[in-house]
C-alpha positions as CSV (number, residue, x, y, z in Angstrom):
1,X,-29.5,74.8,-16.7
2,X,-26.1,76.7,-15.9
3,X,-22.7,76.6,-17.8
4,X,-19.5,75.5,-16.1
5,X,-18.1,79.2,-15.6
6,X,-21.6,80.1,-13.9
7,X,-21.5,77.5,-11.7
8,X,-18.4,78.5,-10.5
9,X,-19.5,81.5,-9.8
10,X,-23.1,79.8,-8.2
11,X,-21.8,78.6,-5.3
12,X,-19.5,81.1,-4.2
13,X,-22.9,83.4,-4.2
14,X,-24.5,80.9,-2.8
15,X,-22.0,80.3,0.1
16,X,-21.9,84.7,0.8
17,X,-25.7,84.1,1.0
18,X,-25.7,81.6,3.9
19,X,-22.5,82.2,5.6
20,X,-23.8,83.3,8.8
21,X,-26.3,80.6,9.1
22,X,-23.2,78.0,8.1
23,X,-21.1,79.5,10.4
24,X,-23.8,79.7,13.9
25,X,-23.3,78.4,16.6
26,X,-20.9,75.5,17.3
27,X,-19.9,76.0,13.9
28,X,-18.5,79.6,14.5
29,X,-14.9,78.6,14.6
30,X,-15.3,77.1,10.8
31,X,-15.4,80.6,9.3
32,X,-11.9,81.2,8.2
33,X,-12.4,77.5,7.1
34,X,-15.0,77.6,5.2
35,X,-13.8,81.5,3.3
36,X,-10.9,79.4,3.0
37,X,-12.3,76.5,1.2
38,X,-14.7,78.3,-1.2
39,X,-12.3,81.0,-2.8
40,X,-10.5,77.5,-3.5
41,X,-12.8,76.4,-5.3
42,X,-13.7,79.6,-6.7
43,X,-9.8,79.6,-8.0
44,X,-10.1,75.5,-9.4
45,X,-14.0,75.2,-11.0
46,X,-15.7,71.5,-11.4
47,X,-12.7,69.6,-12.4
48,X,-12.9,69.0,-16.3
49,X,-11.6,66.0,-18.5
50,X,-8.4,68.1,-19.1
51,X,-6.9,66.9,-15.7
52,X,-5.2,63.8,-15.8
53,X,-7.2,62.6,-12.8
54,X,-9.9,63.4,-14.3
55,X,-9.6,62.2,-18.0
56,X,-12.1,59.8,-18.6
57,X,-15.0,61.4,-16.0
58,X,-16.6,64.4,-16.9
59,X,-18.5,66.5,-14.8
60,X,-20.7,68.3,-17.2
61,X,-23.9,67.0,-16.4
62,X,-23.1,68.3,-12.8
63,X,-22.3,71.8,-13.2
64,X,-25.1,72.2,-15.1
65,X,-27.5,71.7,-12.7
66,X,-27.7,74.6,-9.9
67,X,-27.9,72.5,-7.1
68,X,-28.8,74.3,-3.8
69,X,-27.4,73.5,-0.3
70,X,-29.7,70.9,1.3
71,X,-32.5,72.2,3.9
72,X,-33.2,70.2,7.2
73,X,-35.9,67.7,6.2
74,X,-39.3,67.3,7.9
75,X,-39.4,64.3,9.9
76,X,-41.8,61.9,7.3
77,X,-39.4,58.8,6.9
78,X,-40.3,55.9,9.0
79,X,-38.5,53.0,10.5
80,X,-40.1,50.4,8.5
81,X,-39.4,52.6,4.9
82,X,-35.9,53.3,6.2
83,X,-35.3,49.3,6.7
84,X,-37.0,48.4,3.2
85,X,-34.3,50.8,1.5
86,X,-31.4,50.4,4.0
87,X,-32.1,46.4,5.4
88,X,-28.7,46.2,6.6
89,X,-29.5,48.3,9.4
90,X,-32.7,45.9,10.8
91,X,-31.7,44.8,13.8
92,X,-28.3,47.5,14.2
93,X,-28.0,48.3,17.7
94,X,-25.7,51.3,16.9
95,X,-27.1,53.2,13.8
96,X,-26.7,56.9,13.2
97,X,-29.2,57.7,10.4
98,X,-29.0,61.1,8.3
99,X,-32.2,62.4,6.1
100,X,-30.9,64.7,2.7
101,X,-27.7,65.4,5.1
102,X,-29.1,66.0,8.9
103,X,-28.9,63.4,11.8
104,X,-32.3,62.7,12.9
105,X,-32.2,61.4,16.7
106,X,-35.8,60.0,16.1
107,X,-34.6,56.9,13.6
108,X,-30.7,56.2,15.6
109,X,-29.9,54.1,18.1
110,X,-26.9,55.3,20.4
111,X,-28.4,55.3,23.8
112,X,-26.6,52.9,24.9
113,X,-22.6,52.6,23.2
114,X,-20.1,51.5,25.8
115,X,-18.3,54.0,28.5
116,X,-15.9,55.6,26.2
117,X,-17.5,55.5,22.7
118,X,-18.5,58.9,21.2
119,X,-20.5,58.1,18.2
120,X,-23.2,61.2,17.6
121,X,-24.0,64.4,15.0
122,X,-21.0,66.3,13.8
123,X,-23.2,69.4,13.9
124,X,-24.1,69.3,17.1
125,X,-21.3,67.9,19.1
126,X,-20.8,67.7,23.3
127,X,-17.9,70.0,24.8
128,X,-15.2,67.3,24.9
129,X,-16.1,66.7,20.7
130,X,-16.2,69.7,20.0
131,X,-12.1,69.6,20.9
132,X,-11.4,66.5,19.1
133,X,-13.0,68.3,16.4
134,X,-10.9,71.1,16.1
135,X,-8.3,68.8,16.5
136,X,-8.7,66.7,13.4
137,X,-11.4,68.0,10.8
138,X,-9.7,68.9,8.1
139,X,-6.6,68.1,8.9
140,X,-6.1,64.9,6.3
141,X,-8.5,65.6,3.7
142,X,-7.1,68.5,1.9
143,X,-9.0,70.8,-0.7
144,X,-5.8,72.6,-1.9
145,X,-5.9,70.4,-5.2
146,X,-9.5,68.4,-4.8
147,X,-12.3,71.2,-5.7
148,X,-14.8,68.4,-4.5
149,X,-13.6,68.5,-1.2
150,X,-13.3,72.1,-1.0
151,X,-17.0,72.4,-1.5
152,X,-17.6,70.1,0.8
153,X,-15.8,72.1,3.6
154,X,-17.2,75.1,2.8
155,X,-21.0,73.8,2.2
156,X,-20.3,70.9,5.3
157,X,-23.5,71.2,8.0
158,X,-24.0,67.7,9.8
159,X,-22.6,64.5,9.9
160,X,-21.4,61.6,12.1
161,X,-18.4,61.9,14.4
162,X,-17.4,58.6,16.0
163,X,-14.6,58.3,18.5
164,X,-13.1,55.6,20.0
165,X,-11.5,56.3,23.0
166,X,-8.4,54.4,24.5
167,X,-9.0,51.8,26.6
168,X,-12.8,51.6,25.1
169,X,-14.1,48.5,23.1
170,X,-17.5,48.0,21.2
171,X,-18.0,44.9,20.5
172,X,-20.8,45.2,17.4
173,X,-20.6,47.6,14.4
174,X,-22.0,51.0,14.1
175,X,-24.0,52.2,11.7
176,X,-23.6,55.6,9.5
177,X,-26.9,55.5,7.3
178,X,-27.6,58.2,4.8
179,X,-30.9,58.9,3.0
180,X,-31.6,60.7,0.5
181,X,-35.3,62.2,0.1
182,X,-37.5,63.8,-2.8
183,X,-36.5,67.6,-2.8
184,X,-38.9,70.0,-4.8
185,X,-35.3,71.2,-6.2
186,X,-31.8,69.6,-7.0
187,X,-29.9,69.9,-3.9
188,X,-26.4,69.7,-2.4
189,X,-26.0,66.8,0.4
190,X,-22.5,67.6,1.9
191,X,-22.3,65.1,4.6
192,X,-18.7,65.7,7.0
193,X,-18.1,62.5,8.9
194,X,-15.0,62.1,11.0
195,X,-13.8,59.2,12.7
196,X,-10.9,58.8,16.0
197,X,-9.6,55.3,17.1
198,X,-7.4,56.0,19.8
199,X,-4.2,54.1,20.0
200,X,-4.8,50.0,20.7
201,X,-8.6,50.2,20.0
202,X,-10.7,47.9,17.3
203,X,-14.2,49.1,15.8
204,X,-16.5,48.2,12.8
205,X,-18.3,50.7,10.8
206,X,-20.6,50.6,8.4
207,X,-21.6,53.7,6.2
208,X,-24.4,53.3,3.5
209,X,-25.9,55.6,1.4
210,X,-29.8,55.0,0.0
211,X,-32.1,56.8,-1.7
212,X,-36.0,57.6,-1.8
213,X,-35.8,59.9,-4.6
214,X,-36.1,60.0,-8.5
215,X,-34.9,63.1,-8.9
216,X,-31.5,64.9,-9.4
217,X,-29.0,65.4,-6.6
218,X,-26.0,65.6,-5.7
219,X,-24.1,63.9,-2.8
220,X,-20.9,65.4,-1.9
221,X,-19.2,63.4,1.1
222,X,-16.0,63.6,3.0
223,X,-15.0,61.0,5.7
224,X,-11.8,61.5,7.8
225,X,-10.9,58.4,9.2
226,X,-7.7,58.5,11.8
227,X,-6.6,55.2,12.8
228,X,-4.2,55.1,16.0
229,X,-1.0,53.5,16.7
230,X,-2.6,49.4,16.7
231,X,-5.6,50.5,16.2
232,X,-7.9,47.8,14.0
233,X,-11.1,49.0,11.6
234,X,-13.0,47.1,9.3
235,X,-15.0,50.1,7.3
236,X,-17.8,49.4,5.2
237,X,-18.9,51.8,2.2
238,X,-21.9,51.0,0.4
239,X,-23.6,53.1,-2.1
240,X,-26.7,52.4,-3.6
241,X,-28.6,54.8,-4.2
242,X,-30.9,54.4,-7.3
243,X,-30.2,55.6,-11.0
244,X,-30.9,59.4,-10.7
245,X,-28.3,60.5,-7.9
246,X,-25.0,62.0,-8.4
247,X,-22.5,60.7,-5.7
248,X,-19.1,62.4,-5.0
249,X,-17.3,60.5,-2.0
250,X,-13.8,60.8,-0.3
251,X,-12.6,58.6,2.5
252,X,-9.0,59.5,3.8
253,X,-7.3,57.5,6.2
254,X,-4.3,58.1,8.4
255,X,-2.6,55.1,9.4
256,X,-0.4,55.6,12.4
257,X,1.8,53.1,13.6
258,X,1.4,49.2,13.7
259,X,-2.4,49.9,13.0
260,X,-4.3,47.6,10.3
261,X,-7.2,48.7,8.3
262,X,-9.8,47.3,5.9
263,X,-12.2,49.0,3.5
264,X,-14.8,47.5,1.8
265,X,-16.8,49.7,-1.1
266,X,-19.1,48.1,-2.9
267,X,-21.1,50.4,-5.7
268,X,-24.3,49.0,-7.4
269,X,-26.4,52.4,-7.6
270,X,-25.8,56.2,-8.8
271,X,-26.0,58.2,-12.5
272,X,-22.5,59.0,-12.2
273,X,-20.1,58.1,-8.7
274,X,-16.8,59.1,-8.1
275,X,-15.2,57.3,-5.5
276,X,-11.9,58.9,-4.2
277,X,-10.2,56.6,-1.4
278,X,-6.5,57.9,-0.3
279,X,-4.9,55.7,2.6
280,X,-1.4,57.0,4.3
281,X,0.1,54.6,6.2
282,X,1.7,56.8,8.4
283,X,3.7,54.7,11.1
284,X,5.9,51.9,10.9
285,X,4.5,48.7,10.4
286,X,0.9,50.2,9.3
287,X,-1.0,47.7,7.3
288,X,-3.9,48.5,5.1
289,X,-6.2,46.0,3.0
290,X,-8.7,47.5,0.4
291,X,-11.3,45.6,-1.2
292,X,-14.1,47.2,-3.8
293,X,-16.8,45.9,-6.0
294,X,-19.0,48.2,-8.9
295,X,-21.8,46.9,-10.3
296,X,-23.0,48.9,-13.6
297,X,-25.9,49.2,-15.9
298,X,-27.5,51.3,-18.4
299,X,-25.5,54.7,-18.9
300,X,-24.1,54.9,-15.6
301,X,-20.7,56.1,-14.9
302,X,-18.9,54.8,-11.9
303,X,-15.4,55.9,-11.5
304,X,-13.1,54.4,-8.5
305,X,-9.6,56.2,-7.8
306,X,-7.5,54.9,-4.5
307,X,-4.1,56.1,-3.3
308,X,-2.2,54.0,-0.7
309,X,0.9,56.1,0.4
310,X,3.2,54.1,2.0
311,X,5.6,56.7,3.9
312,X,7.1,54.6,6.8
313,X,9.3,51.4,6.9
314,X,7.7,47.9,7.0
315,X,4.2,48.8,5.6
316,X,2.2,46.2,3.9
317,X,-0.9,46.9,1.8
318,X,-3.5,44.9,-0.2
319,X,-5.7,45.7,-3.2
320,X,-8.4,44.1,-4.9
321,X,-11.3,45.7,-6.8
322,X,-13.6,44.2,-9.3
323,X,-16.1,45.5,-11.6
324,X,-18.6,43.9,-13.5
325,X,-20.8,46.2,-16.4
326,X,-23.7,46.2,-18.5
327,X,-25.4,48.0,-21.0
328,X,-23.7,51.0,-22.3
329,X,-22.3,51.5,-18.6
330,X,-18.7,52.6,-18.1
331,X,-16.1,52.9,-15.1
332,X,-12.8,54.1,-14.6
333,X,-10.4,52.5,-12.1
334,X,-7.1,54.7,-11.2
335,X,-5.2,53.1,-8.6
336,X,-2.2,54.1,-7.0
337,X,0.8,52.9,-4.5
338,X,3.7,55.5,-3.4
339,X,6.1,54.0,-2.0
340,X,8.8,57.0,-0.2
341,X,12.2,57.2,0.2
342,X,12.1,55.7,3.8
343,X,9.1,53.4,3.3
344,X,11.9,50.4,2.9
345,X,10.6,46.8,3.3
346,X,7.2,48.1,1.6
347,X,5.5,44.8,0.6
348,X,2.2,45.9,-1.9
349,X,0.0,44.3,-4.2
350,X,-2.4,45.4,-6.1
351,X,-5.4,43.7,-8.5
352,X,-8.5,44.9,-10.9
353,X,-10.0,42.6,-12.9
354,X,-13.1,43.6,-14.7
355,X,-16.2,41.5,-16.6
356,X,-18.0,43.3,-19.2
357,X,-21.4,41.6,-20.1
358,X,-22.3,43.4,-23.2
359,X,-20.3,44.9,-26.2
360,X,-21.1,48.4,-25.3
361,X,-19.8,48.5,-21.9
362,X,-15.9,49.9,-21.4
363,X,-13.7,50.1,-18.6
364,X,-10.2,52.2,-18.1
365,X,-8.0,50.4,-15.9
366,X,-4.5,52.2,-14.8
367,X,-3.3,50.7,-12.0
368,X,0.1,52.6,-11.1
369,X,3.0,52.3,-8.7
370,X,5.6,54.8,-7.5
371,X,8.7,53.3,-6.3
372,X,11.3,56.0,-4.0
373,X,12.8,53.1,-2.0
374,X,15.3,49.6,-2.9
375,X,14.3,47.0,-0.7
376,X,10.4,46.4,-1.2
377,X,8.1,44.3,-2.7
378,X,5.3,45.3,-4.9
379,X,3.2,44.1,-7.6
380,X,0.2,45.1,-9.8
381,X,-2.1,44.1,-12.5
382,X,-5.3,44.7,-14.5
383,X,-7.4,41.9,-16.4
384,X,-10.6,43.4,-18.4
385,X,-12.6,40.5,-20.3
386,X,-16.3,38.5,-21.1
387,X,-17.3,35.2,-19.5
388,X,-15.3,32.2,-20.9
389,X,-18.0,30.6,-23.0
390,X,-16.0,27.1,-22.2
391,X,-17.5,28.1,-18.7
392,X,-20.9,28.5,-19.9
393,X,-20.9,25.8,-21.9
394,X,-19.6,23.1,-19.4
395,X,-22.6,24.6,-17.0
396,X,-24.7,24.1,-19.8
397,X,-23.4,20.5,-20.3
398,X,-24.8,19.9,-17.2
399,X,-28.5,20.5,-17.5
400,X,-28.4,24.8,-16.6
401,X,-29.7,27.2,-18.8
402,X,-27.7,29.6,-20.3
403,X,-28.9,32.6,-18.7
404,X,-28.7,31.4,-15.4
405,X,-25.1,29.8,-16.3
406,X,-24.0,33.4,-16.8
407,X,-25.9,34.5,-14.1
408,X,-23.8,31.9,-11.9
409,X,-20.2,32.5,-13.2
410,X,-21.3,36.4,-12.9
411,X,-22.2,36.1,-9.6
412,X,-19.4,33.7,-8.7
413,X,-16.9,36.5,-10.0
414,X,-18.3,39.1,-7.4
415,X,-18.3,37.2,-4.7
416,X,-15.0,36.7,-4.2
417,X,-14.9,40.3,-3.3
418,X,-17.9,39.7,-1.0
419,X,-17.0,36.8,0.9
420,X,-13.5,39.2,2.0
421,X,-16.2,41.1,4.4
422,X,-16.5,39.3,7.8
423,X,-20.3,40.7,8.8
424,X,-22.2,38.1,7.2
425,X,-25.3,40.2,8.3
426,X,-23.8,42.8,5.5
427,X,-22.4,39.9,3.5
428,X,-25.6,38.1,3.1
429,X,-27.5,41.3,2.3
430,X,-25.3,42.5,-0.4
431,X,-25.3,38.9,-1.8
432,X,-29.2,39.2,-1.8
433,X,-28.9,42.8,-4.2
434,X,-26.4,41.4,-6.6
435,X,-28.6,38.8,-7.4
436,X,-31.6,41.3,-7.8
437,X,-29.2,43.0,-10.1
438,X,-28.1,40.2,-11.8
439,X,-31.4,39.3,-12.2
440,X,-32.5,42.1,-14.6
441,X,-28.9,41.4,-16.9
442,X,-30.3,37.6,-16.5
443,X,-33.8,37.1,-17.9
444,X,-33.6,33.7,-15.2
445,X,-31.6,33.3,-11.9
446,X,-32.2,30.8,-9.4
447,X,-28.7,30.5,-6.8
């Protein structure tokens, strides 16, 4: 075990020990980068509970643990054990899969994406990628004020880079699978995934993280997501990836003009996850629509903050999150719209209702909005509460147990976040683990 000042001194060392091997190769041009990134985070430390961002999330039980950087994994996980822990990927004809951090070309399936599609290992990247990379990593997810990401950058080895070029259409989603594996020591899993749609191009992604592993580690992932002038995504982010793992994930995405996004993030898995989601809607007419669901048990700590910048005219943007916790499990949900001073005719609403299932459970809510401009329209709220026993008891009325009453208006309240997705092939398998999770809250189920 280390203290907070030693571990920001751990990686740093760690970092001067490995630069050259960090910085071989195709990744030579990352030096300055990476230097760049770690004396950052050299300067800032593990954020601590004083920040206001930070308040109700410590990360203590992180810094204490001297997590090493994440070594390429022999080659032992098999199809079958990657679609028991991952099912959403059976029958994926695009899938990119990722073991503790590196892309193994023996479990994805790219041969064939369409003339124009790019979709492939960030660490090893053809001559025309290796352009596109310069030209956008890093560009949107900034570590000047987010230690987290810092690391990442400097620590950042593999990852997926998709690119969808103009003119270029795939018509069925691809898949950005990461598994974790038993290490014989904590590691550091810094994933760096960066995604292009070109201008008038539509795609569906899917990114899920799993676990094989009951022992500590850490997950630090950065996705830079650049959406072109009317451009449409539908991005998936699913995390589930057992009780032991600690998961630190940010997703920014650059809007550009008359382009519409969705994100889905569903939590149900993870000691303690920090999801940081930050959305610029960057051209006029940009419209963004984010939709997340946490599922909590036992002591786990999930902790969801979201920033939708709206910084050009006639944006429009949609929010609705829900969490539902049990045990002595808590969560944090921090979301915030700017709205700038030439962002007029902004229309924005945001929503986070939370169900707690047992006495011990807590949520902190703060929904927020920043208002620079006169002529827009925006709304927010925040509803925490229990099941209406006048639910439970007309269900009960009507022949159903109790347990599985609750179970039924439980599952009823997360699936109206759920039925916002429009794979059913990801729908239906999500729908089959929140009733395996409700299951063990609900001594009976039967949906």
């Amino acid at each position: 075990m280390i203290g907070t000042r030693k571990a920001q001194d751990l990686y740093p060392s760690t970092f001067s020990s490995i630069e050259k091997q960090l910085t071989a190769g195709v990744w030579s041009w990352s030096q300055p980068l990476r230097r760049a990134a770690i004396a950052r985070f050299a300067e800032m430390g593990f954020p601590t509970t004083r920040l206001e961002d930070w308040k109700f999330t410590s990360l203590e039980s992180i810094a204490k643990i001297p997590f090493q950087p994440s070594q390429m994994p022999d080659e032992s996980l098999t199809a079958e054990e990657l679609m028991s822990v991952c099912p959403q990927a059976a029958g994926a004809r695009y899938r990119l899969v990722f073991v503790n951090g590196y892309f193994s070309d023996r479990l994805s399936t790219i041969e064939d994406l369409p003339q124009g599609v790019v979709g492939g290992s960030l660490g090893s990247p053809s001559a025309s990628s290796a352009e596109l990379i310069n030209l956008h990593l890093a560009r949107y997810a900034s570590f000047e004020s987010r230690p987290l990401v810092a690391l990442n950058t400097a620590f950042m080895q593999d990852g997926a880079l998709v690119r969808i070029a103009k003119g270029a259409y795939v018509s069925e989603p691809i898949h950005l699978i990461f598994v974790t594996l038993r290490n014989d020591s904590p590691r550091l899993i810094s994933p760096r995934n960066l995604v292009v749609l070109e201008n008038g191009t539509q795609a569906q992604i899917v990114e899920s993280h799993v676990a094989i592993s009951d022992e500590a580690y850490l997950t630090n992932t950065v996705t830079e997501v650049v959406a072109g002038a009317d451009s449409v995504l539908e991005y998936y982010k699913l995390q589930d990836g057992g009780n032991s793992g600690f998961y630190i994930d940010t997703l920014h995405i650059n809007q550009e003009r008359g382009s519409n996004v969705t994100s889905h993030a569903v939590t149900v898995g993870g000691d303690l996850v920090r999801n940081d989601l930050n959305v610029v809607l960057n051209g006029e007419g940009a419209e963004c629509s984010l939709n997340g669901l946490y599922v909590g048990g036992g002591t786990q700590h999930v902790d969801n903050h979201t920033i939708i910048d709206h910084s050009k005219a006639h944006g429009t943007s949609r929010e609705f999150y829900k969490g539902i916790l049990d045990g002595k499990a808590s969560a944090v949900f921090n979301g915030s719209i700017i709205v700038r001073k030439d962002a007029q005719k902004t229309d924005a609403r945001q929503s986070n209702k939370n169900l707690l299932l047992s006495n011990d459970a807590s949520i902190n809510s703060k929904p927020q909005l920043e208002i620079n401009a006169d002529d827009v329209k925006c709304a927010h709220g925040t509803s925490i509460g229990h099941l209406e026993e006048g639910s439970v008891f007309y269900l009960r009325s009507r022949g159903i147990g109790e347990d599985q009453a609750r179970a039924i208006l439980t599952y009823g309240f997360a699936n109206e976040v759920l039925k916002q997705m429009k794979l059913s092939e990801v729908r239906e398998v999500l729908e089959r683990s929140l009733l395996s999770r409700l299951s063990q809250i609900h001594s009976s189920i039967e949906l």
